[in-house]
C-alpha positions, 0 to 999 in steps of 0.5 A: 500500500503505496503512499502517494509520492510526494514528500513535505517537510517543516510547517509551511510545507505541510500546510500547503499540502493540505491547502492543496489536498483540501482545496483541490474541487472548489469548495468541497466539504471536507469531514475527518474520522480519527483512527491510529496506523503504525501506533501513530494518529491518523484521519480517514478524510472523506469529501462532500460537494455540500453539507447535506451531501453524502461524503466518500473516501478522500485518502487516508492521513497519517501524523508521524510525531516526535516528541509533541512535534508534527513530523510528517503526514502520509497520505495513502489515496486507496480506498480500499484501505478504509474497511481495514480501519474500520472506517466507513465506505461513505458518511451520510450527510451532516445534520442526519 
């Protein structure tokens, strides 16, 4: 299970990957559902056209951390690792 090939270091690095990630499509609604990989946080994202919106698998986010020091995310783009998480296929929309 490849992650995707990129690589971010430092603060401004990361958050422009996850600007991009996210902002990639407009205006996306975009829901998180922790879960842990490896021993270390993760984040299923799952992406929505609009709140009331089903959501669908958007990648999966692990935190690498040192210490109390985000390190480094992976984002792994296989939505067939989901059910290996235990997480959802799909959220239902927001309010429901």
């Amino acid at each position: 299970m490849p992650p995707a090939p990129h690589e971010y270091h430092g603060h401004a690095a990361i958050a422009g990957f996850l600007r991009a990630s996210f902002g990639y499509g407009g205006n996306r609604v975009v829901r998180l559902l922790p879960v842990g990989a490896n021993t270390q946080p993760a984040f299923g994202s799952y992406l929505a056209a609009a709140p009331d919106a089903v959501a669908t698998p958007g990648g999966l986010f692990v935190l690498t951390v040192a210490g109390d020091r985000l390190r480094a995310v992976t984002r792994f783009h296989l939505d067939e690792l989901y059910p290996r998480f235990g997480l959802p296929e799909r959220l239902p929309p927001t309010g429901q």
